[in-house]
N, C-alpha and C positions, 0 to 999 in steps of 0.2 A: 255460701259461695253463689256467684250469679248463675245466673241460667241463661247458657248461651243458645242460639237461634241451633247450632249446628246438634244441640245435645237434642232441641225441640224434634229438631225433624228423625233424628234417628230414633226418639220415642214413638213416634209416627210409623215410622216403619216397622217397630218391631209390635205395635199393637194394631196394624192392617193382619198379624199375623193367626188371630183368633178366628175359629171355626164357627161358620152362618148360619146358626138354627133355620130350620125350615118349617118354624109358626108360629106364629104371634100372640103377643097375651095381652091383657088388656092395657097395660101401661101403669100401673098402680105398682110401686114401689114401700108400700106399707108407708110407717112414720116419716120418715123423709120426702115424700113426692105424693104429688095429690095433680088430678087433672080435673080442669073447669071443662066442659065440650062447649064447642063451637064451630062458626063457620071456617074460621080462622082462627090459629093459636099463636099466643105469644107466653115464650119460656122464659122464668125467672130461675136463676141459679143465687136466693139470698141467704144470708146467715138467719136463721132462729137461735139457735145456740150459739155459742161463741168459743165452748171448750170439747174437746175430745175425749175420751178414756183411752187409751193405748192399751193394748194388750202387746204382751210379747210373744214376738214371733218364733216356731218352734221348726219351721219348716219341714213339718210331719203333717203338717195339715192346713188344707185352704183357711186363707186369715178371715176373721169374720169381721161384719162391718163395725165401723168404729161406733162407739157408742157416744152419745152427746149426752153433755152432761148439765152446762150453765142454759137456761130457759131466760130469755131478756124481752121483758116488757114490749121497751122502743124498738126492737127488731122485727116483735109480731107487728107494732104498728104500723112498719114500713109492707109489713106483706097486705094488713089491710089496705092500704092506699094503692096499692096494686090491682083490687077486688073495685075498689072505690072508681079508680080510674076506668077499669073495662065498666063496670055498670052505667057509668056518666054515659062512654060512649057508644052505649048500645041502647039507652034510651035518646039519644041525640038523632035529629034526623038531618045534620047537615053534614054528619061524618059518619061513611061506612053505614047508610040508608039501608034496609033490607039485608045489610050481613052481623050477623053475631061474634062476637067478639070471645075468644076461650083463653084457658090459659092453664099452663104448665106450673108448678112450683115447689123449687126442690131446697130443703134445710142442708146446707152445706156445711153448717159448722164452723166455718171459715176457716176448713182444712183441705190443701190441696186433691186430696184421694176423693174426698166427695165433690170437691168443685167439679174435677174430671168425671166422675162417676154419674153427675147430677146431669152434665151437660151430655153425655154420650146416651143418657137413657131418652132425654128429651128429642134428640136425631136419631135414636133409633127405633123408639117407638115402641121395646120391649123393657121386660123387665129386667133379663139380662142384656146392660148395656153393649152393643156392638161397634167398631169403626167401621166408619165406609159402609154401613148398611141401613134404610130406612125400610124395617116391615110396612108401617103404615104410610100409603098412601093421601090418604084423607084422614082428617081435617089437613091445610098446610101447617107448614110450620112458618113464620113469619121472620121473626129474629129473639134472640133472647136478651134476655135482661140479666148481667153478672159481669163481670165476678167479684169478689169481696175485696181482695188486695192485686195490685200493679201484677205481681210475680206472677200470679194465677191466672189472671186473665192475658201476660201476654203468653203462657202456656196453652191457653184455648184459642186468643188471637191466631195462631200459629196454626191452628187444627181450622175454625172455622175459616179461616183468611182464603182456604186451599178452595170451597164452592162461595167464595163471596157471600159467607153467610153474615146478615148482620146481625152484630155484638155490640152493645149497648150497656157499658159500666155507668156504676151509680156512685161507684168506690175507687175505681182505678185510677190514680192522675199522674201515673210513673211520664215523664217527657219522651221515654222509649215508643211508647205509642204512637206519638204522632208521626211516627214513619211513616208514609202511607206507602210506601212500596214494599215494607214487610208485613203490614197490618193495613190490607186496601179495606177491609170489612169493619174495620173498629169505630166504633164512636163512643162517645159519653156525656155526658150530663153533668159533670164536674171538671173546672179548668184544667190545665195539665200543670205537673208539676214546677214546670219553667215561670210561670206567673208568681205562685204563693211560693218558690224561693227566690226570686228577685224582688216581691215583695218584704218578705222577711228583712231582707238586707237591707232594703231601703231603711224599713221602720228601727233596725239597730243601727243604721249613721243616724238615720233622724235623734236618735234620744245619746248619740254621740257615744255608743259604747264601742269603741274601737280595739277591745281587747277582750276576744268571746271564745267559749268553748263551743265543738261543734259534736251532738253524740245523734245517734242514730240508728237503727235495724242495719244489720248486716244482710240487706235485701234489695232489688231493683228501687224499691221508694227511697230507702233509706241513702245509697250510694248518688243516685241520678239527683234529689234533693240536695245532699250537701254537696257537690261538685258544683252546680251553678250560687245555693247561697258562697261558696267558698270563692269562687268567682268574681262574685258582685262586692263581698267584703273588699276584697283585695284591692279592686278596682277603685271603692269608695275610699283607700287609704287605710282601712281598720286592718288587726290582725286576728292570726288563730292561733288562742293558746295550746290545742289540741286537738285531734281529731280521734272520736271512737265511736265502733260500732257493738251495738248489742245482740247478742245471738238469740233469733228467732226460735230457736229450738228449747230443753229444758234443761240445757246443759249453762249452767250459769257461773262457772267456773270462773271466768275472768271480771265478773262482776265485782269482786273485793278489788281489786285491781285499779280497775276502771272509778270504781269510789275514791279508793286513793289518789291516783292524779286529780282527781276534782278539787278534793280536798285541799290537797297542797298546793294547788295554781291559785295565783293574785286574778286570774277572770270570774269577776263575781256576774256573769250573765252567761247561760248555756242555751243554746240554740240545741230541742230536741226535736230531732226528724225522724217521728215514730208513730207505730198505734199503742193504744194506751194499755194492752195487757203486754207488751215488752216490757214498759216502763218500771211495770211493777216492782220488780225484781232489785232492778236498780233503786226504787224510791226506797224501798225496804232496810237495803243493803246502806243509804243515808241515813233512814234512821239508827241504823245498830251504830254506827261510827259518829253521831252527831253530827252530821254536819252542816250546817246551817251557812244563811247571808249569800247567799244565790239565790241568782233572782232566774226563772225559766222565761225562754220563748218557745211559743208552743204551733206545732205545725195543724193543719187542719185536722190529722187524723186524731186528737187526742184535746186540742183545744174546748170541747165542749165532751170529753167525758164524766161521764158519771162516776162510775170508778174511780178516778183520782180526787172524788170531790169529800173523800171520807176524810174526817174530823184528824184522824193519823197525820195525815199529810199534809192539813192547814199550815203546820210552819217549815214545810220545804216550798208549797205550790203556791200559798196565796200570794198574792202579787202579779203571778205568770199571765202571761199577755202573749196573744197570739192570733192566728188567721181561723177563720172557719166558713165552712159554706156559706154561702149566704142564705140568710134563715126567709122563707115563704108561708104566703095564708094558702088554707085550699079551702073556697067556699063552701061549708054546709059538713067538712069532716068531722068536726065536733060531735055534732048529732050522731054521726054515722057509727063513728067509734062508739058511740057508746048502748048502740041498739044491735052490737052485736052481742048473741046467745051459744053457749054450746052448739044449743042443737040449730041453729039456723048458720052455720058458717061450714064451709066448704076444712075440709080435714078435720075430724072427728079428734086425734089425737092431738094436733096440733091446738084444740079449743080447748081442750080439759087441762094442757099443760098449763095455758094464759088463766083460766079459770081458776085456777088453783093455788098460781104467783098472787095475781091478783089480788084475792081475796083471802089468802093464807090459811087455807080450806082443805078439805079433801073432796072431792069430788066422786062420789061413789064405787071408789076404790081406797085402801090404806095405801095403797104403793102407788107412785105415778112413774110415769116414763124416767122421767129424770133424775128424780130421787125418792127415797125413804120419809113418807112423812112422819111426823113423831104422833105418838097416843096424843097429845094435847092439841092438835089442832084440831079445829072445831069443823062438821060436815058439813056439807054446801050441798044443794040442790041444782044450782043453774038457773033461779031465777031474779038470782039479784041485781038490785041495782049497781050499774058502773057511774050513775052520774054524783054518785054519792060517795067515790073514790077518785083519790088524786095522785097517779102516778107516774111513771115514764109514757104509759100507752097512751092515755085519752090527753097527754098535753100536747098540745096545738100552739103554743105560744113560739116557739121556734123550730117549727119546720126544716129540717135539709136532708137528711138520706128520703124520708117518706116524699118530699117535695119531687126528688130528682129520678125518684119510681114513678112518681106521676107522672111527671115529666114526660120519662121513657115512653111509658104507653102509651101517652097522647103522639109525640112526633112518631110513634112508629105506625099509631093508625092513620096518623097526616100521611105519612108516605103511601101506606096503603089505598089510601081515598084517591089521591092524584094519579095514583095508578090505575087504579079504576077510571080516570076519568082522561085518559092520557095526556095530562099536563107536564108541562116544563120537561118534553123529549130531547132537549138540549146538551142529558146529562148520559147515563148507563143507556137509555134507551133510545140515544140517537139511532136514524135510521132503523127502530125498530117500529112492528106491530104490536101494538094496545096487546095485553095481555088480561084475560080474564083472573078473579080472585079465585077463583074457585083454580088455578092452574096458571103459576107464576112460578118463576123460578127468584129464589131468595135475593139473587145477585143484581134484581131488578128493582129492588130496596135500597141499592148501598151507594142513592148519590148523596154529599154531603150536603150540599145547599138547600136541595128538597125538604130533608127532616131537619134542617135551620143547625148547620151545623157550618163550621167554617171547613175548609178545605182539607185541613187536617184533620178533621175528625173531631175537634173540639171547639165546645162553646163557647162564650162569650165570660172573663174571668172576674168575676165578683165577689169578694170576700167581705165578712163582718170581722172588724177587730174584736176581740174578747178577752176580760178582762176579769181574771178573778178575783172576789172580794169577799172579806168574812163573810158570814151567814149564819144562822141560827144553828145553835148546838152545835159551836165550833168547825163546821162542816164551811165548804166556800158555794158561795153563785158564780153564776159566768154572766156577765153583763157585758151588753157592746157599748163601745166608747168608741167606734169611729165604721169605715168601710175603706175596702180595695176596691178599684173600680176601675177597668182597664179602656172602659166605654163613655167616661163620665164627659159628656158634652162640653164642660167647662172646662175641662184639660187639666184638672183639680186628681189626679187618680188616686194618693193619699191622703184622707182627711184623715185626721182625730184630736179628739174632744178633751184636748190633757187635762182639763182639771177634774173631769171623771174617773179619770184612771186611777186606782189605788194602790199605792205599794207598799212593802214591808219595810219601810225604812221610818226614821225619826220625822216626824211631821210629812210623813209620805211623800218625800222628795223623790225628784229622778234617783234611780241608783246611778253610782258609777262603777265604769269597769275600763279600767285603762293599765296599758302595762304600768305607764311612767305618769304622773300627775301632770298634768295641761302647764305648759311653762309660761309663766306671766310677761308681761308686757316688760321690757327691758333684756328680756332673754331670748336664747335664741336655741334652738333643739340643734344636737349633737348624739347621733345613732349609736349605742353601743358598740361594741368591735362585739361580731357573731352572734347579735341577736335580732330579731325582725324590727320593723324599721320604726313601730309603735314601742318600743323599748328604748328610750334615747333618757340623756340627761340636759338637764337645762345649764347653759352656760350664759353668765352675761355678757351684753354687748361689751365690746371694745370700748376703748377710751377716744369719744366723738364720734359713737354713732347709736344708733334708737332701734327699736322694734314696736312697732304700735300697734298690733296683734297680739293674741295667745298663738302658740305653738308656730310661732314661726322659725322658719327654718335658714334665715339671716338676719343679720343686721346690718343697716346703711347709712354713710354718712351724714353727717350735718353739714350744710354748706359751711364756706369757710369764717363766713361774720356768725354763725350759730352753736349751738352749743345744746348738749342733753340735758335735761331740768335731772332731778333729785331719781325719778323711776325710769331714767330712760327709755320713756317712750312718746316723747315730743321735742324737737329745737324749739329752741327761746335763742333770743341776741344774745351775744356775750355783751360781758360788761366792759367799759373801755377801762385800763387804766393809764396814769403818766402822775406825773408828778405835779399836782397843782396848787395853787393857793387856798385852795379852801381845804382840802388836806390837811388834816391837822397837823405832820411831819411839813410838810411845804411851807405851814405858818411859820413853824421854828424857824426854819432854818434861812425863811426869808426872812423873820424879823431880828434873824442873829445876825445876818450879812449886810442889812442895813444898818445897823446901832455897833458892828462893828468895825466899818468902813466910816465912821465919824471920829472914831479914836486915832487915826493918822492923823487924821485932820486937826484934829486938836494939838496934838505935838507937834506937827505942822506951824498952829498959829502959837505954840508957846517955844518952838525954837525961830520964831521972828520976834519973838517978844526978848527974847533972850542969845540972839545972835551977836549980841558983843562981849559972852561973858566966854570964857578961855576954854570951857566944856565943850561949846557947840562951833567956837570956831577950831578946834584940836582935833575938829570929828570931820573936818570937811563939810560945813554948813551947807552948800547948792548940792552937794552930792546927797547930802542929807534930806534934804528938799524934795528933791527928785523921788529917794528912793520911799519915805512916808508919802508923796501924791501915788506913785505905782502901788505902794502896798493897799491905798484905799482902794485902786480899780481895781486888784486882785481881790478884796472882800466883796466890793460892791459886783463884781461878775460872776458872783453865784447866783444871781439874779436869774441871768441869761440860762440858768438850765432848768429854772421853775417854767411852771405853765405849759400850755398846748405846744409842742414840738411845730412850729411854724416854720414854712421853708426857709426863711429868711432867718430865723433864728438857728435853726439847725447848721446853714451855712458859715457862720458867723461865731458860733460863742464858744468853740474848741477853738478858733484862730484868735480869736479875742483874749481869751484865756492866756492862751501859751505865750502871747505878744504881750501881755502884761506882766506875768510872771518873769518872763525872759529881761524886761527890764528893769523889774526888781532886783531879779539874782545879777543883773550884768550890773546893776549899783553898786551893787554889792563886792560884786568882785574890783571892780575899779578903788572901793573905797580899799580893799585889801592891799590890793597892789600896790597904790600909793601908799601906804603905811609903811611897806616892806623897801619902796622906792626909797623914802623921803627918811627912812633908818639907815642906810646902806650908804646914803648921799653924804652924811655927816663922817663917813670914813675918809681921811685922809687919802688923795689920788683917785677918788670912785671918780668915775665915768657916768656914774648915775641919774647925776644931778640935774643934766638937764633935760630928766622924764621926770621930774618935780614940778613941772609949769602944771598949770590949772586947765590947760587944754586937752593934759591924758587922761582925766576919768571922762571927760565927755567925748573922745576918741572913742576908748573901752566901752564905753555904755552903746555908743552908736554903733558900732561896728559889731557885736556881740547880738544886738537888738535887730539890727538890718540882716545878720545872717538867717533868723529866723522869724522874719520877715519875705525873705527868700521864700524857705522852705513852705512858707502858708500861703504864698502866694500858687509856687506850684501844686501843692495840693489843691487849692480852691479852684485851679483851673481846669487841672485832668481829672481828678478826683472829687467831685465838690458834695460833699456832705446833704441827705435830703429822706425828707420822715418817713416814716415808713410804720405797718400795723405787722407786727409780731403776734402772731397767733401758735409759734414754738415755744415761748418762754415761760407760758404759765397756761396750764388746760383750763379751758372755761374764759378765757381773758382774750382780750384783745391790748397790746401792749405797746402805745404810740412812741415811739422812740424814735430818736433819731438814727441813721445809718451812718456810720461815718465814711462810707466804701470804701477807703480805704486803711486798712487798719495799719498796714507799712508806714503809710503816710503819719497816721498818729500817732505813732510809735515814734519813728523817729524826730516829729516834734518834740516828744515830752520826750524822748533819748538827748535831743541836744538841750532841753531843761535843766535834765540830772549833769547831764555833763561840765553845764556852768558851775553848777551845784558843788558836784565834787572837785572841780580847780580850786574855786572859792575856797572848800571845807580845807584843802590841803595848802593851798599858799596859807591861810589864816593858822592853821596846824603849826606850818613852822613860824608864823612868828609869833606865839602865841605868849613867846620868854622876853619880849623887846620890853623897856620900860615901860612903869605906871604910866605916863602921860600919854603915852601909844596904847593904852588896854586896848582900844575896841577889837583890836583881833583876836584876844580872847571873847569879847561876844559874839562876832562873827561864827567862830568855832563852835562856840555851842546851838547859836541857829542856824549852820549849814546841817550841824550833826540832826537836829530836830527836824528842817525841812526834808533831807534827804530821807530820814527815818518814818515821816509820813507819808511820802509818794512808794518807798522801798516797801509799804504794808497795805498803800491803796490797790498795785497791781495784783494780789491772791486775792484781796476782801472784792475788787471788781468783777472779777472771775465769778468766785462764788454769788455772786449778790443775780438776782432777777427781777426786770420789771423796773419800776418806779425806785427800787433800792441801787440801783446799780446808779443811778444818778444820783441820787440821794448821798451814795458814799462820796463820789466825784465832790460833790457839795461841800460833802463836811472835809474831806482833805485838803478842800483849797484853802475852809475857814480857819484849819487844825492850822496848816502850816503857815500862812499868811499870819495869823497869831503866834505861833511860833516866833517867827520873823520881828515883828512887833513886841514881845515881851525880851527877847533876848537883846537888840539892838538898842532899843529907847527904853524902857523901864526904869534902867539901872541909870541913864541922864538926868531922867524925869525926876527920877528919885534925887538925887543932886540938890536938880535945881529948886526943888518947891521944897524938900524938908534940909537940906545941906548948904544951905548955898554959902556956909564958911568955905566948902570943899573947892568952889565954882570961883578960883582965884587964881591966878600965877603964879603967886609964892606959894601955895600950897602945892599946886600943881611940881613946880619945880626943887618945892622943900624935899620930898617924896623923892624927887630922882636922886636931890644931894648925899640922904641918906643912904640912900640903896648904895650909891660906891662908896 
């Protein structure tokens, strides 16, 4: 549960409520606290140990203090560097000249009871710690250096905040801190946590994992951390496949739990905002359930631990990539570390514990503070070499808690120096008098600029990316592959080095972590119905239009001369089509309308060759004439609907068309008539006889032919036909066609066509029983029935047809029925005259009728 500021203060009050000893002890705190003297003291509140022993409480008896139990190398090294730093600055004579430098330092354990416990001894000056009471007047007290975690220290924030005493973390980077109106006295040494999670964020769009889990401490770090990375995801477009926190405490109950959602989620990248003995618990609880192919992001607090770097967890952690302090040299600590002895360092107990780690030793006891050694380890003296040991304490190679202790001391005796020297009164001490050191009050420490801090209390934010990679005996390193840098001159603030980075994946590719796989180029994202908006499905564009992106979230047209290539993700021209001569259908059907339009012609010159024989003059020879020259222009004007749709042509070759055929069928019908005339004439009293003359098929033909000549007329005039690009009639095409604008208009052209067609079919009907020497109206009959039967099947086959076929049909119906016309009317003469020509006679002719009656 958080810790709220209102719970802070009512802890305050109910611990002013403790009774004031009245005398003072020397300040020694046994194992836990040790005092340097000086002129001046600076208090450290750091971990040595890292675990607790709990005892349980029986409320029968005052609790005793808790016992520490883990001893850590790299922790005592951060306290040397504390040692390191005041000795620098008390051999220096351009800082704090003539004053000695002391120091306070208390093992916290990195448990709240002692944080509070360590901080209240050092402002009280006693062994039992007091509020609100300082027995010791001298040395001062300056500012301390602590606390371990966010929570802790903004629980002391809150107690020292109240005399502007300055607080000085090396560990805290909770964002709550930079309050400065709840925390005027705070400062630190490592960014705050707003930097390294907006960084994080960054680095997970950078490697495009937009589908992350997010887990964490159920603690001020843990809460304030994922609230801005959750933030900046969202903002950059990524989602959150979950959000959970780990309980700080040893109750681990919801850890199986919490394994299982990991499990079963498709985010194979977990963002953890923790320290690395919460993790534990959790990484344990992955391996009991197997679960593998997550890849981690690691926040600072755990990015460079030790602890996770055991050989166990290479196939959960290796891979994992994350922020960390950024790592510093301190000239000459090398040496330092490693010249310290037992007996020449400050806390007796605290040197036998390191002594003992160390060197795996006993130390002139069988038991040590912290644990039971066993009969087999070997006795140590205290005078061994450390430079002939390689462990967490004497490595120097990446400096950051012990750097940011140095740190501390130095700008805390910076500020002290300038106050001695009354510099930059601009800040707490405007309008005031120069305050001597030997007699300052704390609050005259806490401007931010002086000890080079920004306004808020925090430094300048510089992170090493790190990167874990196998290592020897299955164990990982932490190697940097890039930095955060929020200062970087070049305006460059994320680098890194991707082809150093190592991951657990096949030929150590990026991993991915997406809800929905990146939708390729031709498609377009489509958001689930109730799921976050990285959960979509890829759908393809439309029919004419592109995406030329991944994961886009439309598609847009192609203009209207263009067209999508095969992946829809570029126009290309459509292709034109029309019906043309190099077409290999255009070839046919031109070179069938030419070599078909020569066979009138040919009957043509063999019914002049043969116009006095009884066949061709029985048939009305000029009518005949007539109606073989039209049937050639009805071949040869199929012509007219091949090639490029030209205006001229388009206006033109339906009027052409129907004005030919019209005086075909109108020969036609005249030759009928007269048949039916010139039978009827020969009855005794007919009236008929004088529509026998030779002037009524060229009446018929004209008058039949000029009525639709009419009708092409006014269509060409209101209506007039003209090309046009069809980009409806076939996707991907552009389709030069002609328009006829008016379809009424061509309709009832070719309506008054049929219409000759069917008089014709039906006067020729009935006389189709007149004598042999009259047949042709039985051939009329069977080519009106043929013509009318091909235009009767042109109009669905048009319909259906598109493009280039729909003229194409027009074509061959003209050629179908024009042939028709041609095989049924002259064949059967033809035939006669070239292989019969006994038949091609008047007595025969006329033998034939004698018979018949």
């Amino acid at each position: 549960m958080r810790v709220t500021s209102n719970l802070y203060r009512t802890f305050w009050q109910l611990i002013l409520t403790y009774n004031i000893p009245v005398s003072c002890s020397d300040g020694n705190l046994g194992p836990q606290g040790i005092l340097v003297p000086g002129d001046i003291l600076i208090g450290a509140v750091i971990p040595i140990h890292i675990d607790t022993l709990d005892k349980s409480v029986t409320f029968q008896e005052k609790p005793t203090s808790d016992i520490c139990t883990k001893f850590l190398l790299q922790f005592y090294q951060q306290f040397q560097a504390l040692r390191y730093a005041v000795e620098e600055i008390n051999k220096s004579s351009d800082i704090l000249p003539n004053t000695t430098l002391g120091f306070y330092a208390y093992d916290s354990c990195a448990a709240m009871r002692n944080e509070l416990q360590g901080t209240l001894w050092m402002l009280t000056g006693l062994s039992q710690e007091i509020p609100n009471y300082r027995c010791q007047e001298s040395p001062p007290l300056s500012a301390i250096i602590g606390h371990s975690k966010s929570t802790y220290s903004i629980l002391m924030a809150h107690i020292l905040g109240l005399y502007r005493f300055p607080q000085i973390s090396c560990y805290s980077t909770s964002s709550l801190l930079s309050d400065r109106a709840q925390f005027p006295s705070f400062f630190r040494t490592v960014p705050s946590d707003v930097f390294q999670s907006r960084g994080l964020a960054q680095m997970v769009l950078h490697f495009k994992w937009t589908w992350v889990g997010l887990i964490a401490s159920n603690d001020d770090y843990g809460f304030e951390g994922l609230k801005i990375i959750k933030d900046e995801l969202i903002k950059g477009g990524a989602c959150v496949a979950y959000t959970v926190y780990v309980a700080t405490n040893q109750d681990y109950k919801n850890i199986p739990s919490i394994v299982q959602m990991i499990k079963e989620s498709t985010a194979n990248v977990i963002i953890a905002f923790s320290v690395d003995v919460f993790l534990i618990p959790l990484l344990d609880e992955l391996l009991k359930q197997k679960v593998t192919g997550k890849h981690f992001v690691a926040s600072e607090a755990w990015s460079v631990s030790n602890f996770l770097t055991l050989a166990k967890f290479s196939n959960i952690l290796s891979g994992t990539i994350g922020f960390a302090l950024q790592s510093s040299k301190i000239q000459g600590f090398q040496e330092y570390l490693n010249s310290v002895y037992p007996n020449n360092t400050p806390g007796i107990a605290w040197s036998k514990m390191f002594w003992e780690e160390a060197f795996n030793c006993s130390l002139s006891q069988p038991e040590s503070q912290t644990q039971k050694l066993s009969n087999t380890k070997k006795k140590c003296i205290g005078d061994e070499n450390l430079e002939y040991v390689q462990n967490g304490y004497n490595d120097v190679s990446t400096l950051r808690s012990s750097y940011n202790i140095y740190t501390s001391v130095y700008v805390t005796a910076k500020a002290l120096n300038d106050l001695s020297l009354c510099q930059s009164l601009d800040g707490a001490l405007l309008g005031s008098k120069c305050s001597g050191l030997k007699n300052f009050a704390p609050w005259q420490l806490s401007n931010g600029r002086e000890v080079f801090f920004h306004n808020d209390g925090n430094p300048p934010a510089v992170y090493d990316l790190m990167n874990w990679q196998p290592g020897s005996d299955d164990t990982m390193k932490q190697v940097k592959v890039g930095s955060y840098d929020t200062l970087n001159s070049s305006g460059e603030i994320f680098s890194l080095n991707t082809s150093s980075v190592w991951w657990r994946t096949f030929n150590s590719e990026i991993p991915i972590s997406v809800c929905s796989q990146i939708c390729p180029v031709g498609f377009k994202k489509v958001v689930k119905k109730g799921e976050p908006v990285c959960c979509f499905q890829c759908i393809p564009c439309a029919q004419g239009e592109i995406s030329n992106k991944t994961d886009s979230i439309d598609c847009w047209s192609c203009p209207w001369d263009m067209w999508p290539n095969s992946n829809r993700d570029k126009c290309i021209l459509k292709s034109i089509e029309f019906l043309s001569y190099e077409d290999p259908l255009g070839i046919i059907l031109a070179a069938t309308s030419v070599l078909s339009s020569m066979v009138p012609i040919l009957i043509f010159y063999l019914f002049i060759l043969y116009k006095s024989t009884p066949i061709v003059r029985a048939n009305n020879y000029s009518v005949s004439c007539v109606l073989l020259i039209s049937l050639s222009l009805c071949l040869i004007s199929a012509l007219s609907f091949i090639g490029y749709p030209q205006p001229e042509k388009c206006l033109l070759r339906q009027a052409a068309f129907g004005l030919v055929f019209t005086l075909c069928v109108s020969c036609i019908l005249a030759k009928t008539i007269i048949v039916v005339f010139a039978f009827m004439a020969t009855k005794p009293g007919s009236n008929l006889k004088k529509w026998t003359t030779p002037r009524v098929p060229y009446m018929i033909i004209t008058i039949c032919t000029f009525i639709q000549l009419i009708l092409c007329i006014f269509w060409l005039s209101i209506f007039p036909p003209f090309p046009q690009y069809n980009i409806e009639a076939k996707p991907g095409i552009i389709v030069v066609e002609c328009n006829e604008n008016s379809l009424f208009a061509f309709w009832c052209m070719l309506g008054y066509l049929g219409f000759l067609a069917s008089v014709s079919f039906t006067v020729a009907f009935m006389a189709r029983r007149l004598p042999d020497n009259f047949n042709e109206a039985k051939l009329i009959t069977f080519s009106m029935l043929a013509f009318l039967s091909v235009w009767v099947y042109f109009i669905p086959a048009s319909l259906s047809a598109q493009g280039k076929y729909t003229v194409a049909m027009e074509i061959f119906a003209i050629l179908t029925s024009s042939w028709a016309l041609v095989f049924c009317m002259f064949f059967p003469k033809c035939f006669i005259i070239l292989f019969r020509p006994n038949m091609n006679s008047r007595e025969n002719l006329m033998g034939k009728d004698r018979r018949r009656k």
